[in-house]
C-alpha atoms as one frame of an Amber mdcrd trajectory, in Angstrom:
protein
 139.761 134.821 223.267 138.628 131.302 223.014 135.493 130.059 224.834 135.702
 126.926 225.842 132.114 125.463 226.541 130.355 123.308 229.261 128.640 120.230
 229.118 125.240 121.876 229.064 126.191 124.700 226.569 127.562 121.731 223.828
 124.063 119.853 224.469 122.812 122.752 223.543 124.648 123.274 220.502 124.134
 119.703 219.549 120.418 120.335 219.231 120.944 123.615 217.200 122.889 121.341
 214.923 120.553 118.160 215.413 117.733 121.044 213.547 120.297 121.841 210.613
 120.444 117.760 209.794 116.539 117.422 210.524 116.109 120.360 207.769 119.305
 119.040 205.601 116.663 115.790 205.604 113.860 118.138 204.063 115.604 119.690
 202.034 117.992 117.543 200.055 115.759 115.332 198.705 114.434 118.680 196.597
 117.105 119.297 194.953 116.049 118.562 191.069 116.335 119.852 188.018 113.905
 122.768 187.786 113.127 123.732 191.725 114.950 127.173 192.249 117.228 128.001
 195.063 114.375 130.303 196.206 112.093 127.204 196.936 115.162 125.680 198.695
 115.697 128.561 200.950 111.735 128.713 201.783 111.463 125.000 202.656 114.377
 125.414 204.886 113.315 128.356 206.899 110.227 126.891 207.487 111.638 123.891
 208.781 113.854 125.316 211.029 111.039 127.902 212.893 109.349 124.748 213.235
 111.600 123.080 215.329 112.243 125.500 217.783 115.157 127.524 216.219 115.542
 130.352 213.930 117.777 130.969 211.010 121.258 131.554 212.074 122.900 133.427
 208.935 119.236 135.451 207.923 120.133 139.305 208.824 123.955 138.390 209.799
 126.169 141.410 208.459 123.418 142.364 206.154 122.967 138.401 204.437 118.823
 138.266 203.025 118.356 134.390 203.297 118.473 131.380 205.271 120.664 129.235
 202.957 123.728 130.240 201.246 124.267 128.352 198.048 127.001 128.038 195.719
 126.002 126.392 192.428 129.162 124.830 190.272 131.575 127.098 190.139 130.314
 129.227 193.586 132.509 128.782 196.553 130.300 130.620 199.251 127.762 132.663
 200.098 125.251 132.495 197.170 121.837 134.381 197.537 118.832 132.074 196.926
 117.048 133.795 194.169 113.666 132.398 192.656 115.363 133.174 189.181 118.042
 130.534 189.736 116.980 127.148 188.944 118.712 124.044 188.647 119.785 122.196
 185.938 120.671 118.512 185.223 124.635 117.576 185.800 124.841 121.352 188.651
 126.356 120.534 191.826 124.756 122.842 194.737 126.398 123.698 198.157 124.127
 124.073 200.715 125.240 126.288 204.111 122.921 126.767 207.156 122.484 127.917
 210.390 121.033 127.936 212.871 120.152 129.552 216.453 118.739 127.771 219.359
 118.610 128.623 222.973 121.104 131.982 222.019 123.890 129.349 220.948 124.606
 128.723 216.975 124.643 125.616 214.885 126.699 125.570 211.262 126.807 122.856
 208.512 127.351 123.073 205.112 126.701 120.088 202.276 127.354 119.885 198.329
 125.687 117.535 196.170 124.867 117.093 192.458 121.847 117.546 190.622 120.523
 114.758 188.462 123.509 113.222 187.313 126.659 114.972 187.565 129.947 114.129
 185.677 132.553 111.645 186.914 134.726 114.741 187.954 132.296 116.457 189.564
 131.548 113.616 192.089 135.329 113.190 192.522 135.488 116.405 193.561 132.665
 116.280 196.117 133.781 112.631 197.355 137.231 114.159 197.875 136.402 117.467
 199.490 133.906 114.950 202.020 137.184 112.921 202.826 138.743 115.722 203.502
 136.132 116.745 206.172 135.994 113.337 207.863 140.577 113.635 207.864 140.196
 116.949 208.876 137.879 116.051 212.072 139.686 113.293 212.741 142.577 115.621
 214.143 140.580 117.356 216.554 141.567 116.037 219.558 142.827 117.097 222.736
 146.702 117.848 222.954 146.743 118.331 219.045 147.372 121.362 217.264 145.111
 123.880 215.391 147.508 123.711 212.531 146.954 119.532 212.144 143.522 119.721
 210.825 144.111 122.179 207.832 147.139 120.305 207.302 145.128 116.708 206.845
 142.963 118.901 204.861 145.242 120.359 202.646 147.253 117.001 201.818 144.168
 115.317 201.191 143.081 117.559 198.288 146.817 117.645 197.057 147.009 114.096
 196.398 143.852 114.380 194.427 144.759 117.068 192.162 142.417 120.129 193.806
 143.561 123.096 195.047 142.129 124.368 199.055 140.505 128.069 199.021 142.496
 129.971 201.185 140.874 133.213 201.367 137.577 131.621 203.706 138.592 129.548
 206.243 136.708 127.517 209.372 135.871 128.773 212.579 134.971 128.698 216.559
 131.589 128.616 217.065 129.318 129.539 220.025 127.062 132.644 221.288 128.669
 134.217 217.843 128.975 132.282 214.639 132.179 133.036 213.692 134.418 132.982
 217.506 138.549 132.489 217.851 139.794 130.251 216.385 139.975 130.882 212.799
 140.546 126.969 211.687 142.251 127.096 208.048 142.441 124.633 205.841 146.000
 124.432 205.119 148.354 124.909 207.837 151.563 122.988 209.256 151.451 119.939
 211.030 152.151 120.203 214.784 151.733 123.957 214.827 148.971 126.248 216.347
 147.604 126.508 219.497 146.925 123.428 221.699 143.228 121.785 221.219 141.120
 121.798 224.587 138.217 119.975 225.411 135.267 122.116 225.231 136.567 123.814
 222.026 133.731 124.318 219.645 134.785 124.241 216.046 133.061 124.785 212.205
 135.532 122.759 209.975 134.587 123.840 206.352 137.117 122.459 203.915 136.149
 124.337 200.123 138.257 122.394 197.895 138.198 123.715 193.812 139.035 121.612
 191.129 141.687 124.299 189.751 143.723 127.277 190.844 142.832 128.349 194.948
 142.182 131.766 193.914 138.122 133.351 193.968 136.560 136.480 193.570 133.632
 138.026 194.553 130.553 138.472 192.203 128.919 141.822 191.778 126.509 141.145
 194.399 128.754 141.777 197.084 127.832 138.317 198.390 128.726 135.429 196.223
 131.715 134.092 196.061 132.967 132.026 193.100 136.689 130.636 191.540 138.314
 132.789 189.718 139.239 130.132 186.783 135.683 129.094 186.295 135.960 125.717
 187.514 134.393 123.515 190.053 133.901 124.048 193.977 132.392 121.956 196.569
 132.510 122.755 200.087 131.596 120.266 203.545 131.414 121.864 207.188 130.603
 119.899 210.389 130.410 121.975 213.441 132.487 119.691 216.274 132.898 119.660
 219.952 136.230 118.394 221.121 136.001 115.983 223.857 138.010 114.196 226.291
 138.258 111.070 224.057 138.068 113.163 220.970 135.949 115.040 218.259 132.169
 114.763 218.245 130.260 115.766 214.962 127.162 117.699 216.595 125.926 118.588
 213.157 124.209 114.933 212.477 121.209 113.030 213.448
């Protein structure tokens, strides 16, 4: 079942996503060669119980941490470890959560450390295009299928590859709610868009094959060829004259 939400519950929501950009804001500007994921993970906790919200992904199905990071060639769903520092030329994905007033917030961002190569910043330029062209066909009266489709032809043209196996969501009183939102997907398919639809639109875009495994933690996810990820998420509330990015300041 998909909950559509009211007026009050999405100004809600907008404030547990205004907290994930007010932390993103903290937190960014410490990524550097040398500061561990660990530090990252602290700073961003604190942050968050500070403004009025808890940590939305800390103690879901198990997960130890606030953030989930992905470093290079990491998809998802890295565990911040005080062991794992950063290096000059990394790129880091950053995912958060967030829970305010018993509703979620979701946003995820990747960005290099230092300098990074020219291909790495294609990659992360790309896959943020293909966020913005993926939100772009949330709107009322389109289809589910349009947005993974923008997605997908985006990162096409460009030479990447989307990950198929981990895929956007509905978002709400749960994290993860109907409808799974893919990132590939035919054009003018799917259900019908609504306003009041809540969605996490996540495209993870590798710079080779689609395919990932999962690392021996249980937990992180990573490509299966070795190379590059970078992943983008907004959470977005569909409205009468379109899609509204709640995950920004």
């Amino acid at each position: 079942m998909i909950h559509l939400k009211s007026k009050e519950e999405i100004k809600i929501m907008r404030e547990a996503n205004r907290i994930i950009a007010k932390t993103r804001e903290v937190i960014l500007p410490m990524v550097k060669p040398g500061v561990s994921t660990w530090e990252l993970d602290q700073a961003a906790e604190e942050t968050i119980r500070s403004l009025g919200a808890i940590p939305g992904f800390k103690g879901l199905y198990g997960f130890p941490a606030t953030l989930c990071v992905a470093i290079n060639d990491e998809v998802v769903h890295g565990i911040p470890d005080k062991k794992r520092v950063l290096s000059e030329g990394d790129i880091i994905g950053i995912d958060m959560g967030t829970v305010y007033k018993g509703f979620y917030g979701d946003s995820a961002v990747t960005v290099g450390v230092g300098k990074i190569s020219n291909e790495a910043q294609k990659l992360l330029q790309v896959t943020r295009e293909c966020l913005e062209k993926g939100i772009e066909q949330a709107r009322p009266g389109g289809h589910l299928y349009d947005i993974g489709a923008a997605v997908s032809e985006h990162a096409n043209r460009h030479g990447f590859s989307v990950v198929r196996d981990y895929v956007g969501h509905g978002i709400g009183r749960a994290l993860h709610e109907e409808p799974q939102v893919p990132n590939y997907g035919e054009k003018g398919t799917g259900i019908v868009l609504q306003e009041g639809m809540v969605l996490a639109i996540e495209p993870m875009i590798n710079q080779g094959v689609a395919d990932v495994k999962t690392l021996n933690d249980g937990w992180t996810v990573s490509t299966k060829d070795g190379m590059l990820s970078a992943h983008f998420e907004h959470s977005i509330a569909i409205r009468h004259d379109g899609p509204e990015v709640l995950s920004i300041l």
